[in-house]
C-alpha positions in Angstrom: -12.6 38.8 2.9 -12.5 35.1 4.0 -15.7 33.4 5.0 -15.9 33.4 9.0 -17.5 29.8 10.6 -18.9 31.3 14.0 -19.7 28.5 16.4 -22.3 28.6 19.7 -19.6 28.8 22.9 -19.2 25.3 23.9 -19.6 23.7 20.6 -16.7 22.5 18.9 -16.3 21.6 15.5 -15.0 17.6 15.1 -15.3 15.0 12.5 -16.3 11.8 14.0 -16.1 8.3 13.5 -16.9 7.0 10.3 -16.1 10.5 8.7 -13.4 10.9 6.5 -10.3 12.2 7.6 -7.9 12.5 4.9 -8.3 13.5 1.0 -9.1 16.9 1.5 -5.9 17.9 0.2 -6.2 16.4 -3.2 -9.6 17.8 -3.5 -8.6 21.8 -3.1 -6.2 22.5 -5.3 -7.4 21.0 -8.1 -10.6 23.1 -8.0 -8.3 25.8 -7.8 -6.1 24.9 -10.9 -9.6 24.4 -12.6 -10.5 27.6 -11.9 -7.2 29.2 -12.6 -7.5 27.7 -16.3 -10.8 29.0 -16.9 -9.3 32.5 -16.4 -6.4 31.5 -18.6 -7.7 33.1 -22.0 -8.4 36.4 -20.0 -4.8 36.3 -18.6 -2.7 34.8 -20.9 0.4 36.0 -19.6 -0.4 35.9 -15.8 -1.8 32.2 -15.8 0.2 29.1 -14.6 -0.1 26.0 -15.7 -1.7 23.0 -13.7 0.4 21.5 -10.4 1.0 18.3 -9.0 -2.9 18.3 -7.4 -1.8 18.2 -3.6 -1.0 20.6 -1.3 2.0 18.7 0.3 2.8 16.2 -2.7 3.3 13.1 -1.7 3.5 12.0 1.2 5.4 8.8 3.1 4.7 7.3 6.4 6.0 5.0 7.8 4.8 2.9 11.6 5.3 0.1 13.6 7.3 -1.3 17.0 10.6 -0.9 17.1 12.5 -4.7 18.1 15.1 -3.4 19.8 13.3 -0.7 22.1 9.9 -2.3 21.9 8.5 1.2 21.7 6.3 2.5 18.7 7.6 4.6 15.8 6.0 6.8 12.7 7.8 9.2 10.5 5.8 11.1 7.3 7.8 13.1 5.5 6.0 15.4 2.8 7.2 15.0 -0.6 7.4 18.0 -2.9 6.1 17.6 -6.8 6.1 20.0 -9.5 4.0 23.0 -10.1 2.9 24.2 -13.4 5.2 26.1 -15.9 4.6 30.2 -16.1 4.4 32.2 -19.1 7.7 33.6 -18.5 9.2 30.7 -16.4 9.7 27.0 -15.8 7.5 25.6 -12.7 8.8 25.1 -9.5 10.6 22.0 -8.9 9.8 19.6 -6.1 7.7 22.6 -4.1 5.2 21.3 -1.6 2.0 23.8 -0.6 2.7 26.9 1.3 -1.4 26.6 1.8 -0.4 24.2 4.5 2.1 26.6 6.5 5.3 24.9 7.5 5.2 22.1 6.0 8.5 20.7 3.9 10.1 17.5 3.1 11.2 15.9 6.4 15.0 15.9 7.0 16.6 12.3 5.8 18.7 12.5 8.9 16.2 12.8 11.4 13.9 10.5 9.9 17.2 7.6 9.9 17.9 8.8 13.6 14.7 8.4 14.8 13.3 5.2 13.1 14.5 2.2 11.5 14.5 3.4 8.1 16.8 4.1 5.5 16.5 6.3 3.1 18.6 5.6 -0.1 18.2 7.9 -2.6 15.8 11.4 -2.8 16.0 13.8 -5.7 14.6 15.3 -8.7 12.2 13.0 -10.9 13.7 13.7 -14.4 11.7 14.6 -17.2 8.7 14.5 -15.0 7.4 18.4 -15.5 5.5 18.7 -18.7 7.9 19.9 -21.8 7.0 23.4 -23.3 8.7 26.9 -24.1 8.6 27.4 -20.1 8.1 23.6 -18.4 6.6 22.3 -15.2 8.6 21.7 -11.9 9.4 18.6 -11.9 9.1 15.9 -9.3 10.7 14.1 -6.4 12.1 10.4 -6.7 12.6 8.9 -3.2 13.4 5.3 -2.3 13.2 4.0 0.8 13.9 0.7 3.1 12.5 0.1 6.3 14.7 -1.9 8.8 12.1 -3.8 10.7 8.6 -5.0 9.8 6.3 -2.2 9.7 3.2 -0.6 7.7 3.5 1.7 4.9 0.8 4.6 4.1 2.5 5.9 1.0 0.3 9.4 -0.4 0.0 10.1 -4.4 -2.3 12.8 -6.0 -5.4 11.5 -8.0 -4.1 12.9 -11.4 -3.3 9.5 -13.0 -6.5 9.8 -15.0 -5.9 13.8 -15.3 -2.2 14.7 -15.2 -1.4 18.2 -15.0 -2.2 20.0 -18.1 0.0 22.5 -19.7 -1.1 25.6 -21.4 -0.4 27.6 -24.5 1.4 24.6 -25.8 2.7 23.3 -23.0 2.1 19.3 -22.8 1.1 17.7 -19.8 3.2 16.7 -16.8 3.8 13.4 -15.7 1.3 12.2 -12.5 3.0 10.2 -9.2 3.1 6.9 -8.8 4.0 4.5 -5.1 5.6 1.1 -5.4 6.3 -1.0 -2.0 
């Protein structure tokens, strides 16, 4: 049964100013891949290997004013990554969260159509699941270009200094990595 928060009427629960907004994403799933590989040697052949560490990937977003229309713009899109190979299967490849609902990669035509952006290329990072018998998803490569000036928030996961392990064998997978 999941935990029930219970508030006074009236009150509402809201984060406020200086409190952290973000991050939470990369923190939850991780604890749950931790605790998935503690239970690995108990269920050898029900546990997955470690994921990408985020429940949406990576994500890209991208803001400013728009010269010709003088009006503001922002797009995100959320970019898939690999999950962790199965003992019967390869990962899933380029999978966001379903812990997050509907959330997918956004459409490159809508993003184009609605902001100055281009996106160039956006498909499977090679190589980028961890090798094994079964191996991990692997990845998302996008590159984009913006149009006009504008600001960049470009999302990774925080397992550069813990990539995704493998199990039974499996070798690790590889972590993101953002480049403007």
């Amino acid at each position: 049964r999941a935990l029930d928060i219970v508030l006074p009427e009236g009150n509402i629960m809201m984060a406020r100013y200086p409190a952290p907004m973000t991050g939470w994403s990369r923190i939850l799933p991780t604890v749950v891949d931790v605790i998935v590989r503690s239970l690995a040697p108990a269920m050898p052949d029900r546990t997955p290997a470690a994921h990408h560490g985020t429940m949406g990937g990576g994500s890209i977003i991208f803001s400013g004013i728009d010269p010709k229309t003088n009006r503001r713009f922002v797009t995100q899109s959320i970019e898939g990554a690999g999950w962790g190979g199965r003992p019967t299967e390869d990962g899933e490849n380029g999978s966001v969260s379903i812990c997050q609902g509907d959330v997918r990669n956004g459409s490159i035509e809508a993003m184009e159509l609605k902001v100055p952006i281009l996106i160039e290329n956006r498909g499977f990072r090679p190589d980028s699941g961890g090798p094994g018998k079964f191996r991990g998803g692997v990845g998302l490569s996008v590159r984009a270009r913006s149009l006009v000036d504008g600001r960049w928030n470009l999302g990774r996961s925080d397992r550069r200094s813990c990539p995704p392990w493998g199990l039974w064998g499996g070798m690790s997978g590889s972590y993101s990595e953002c480049f403007v």
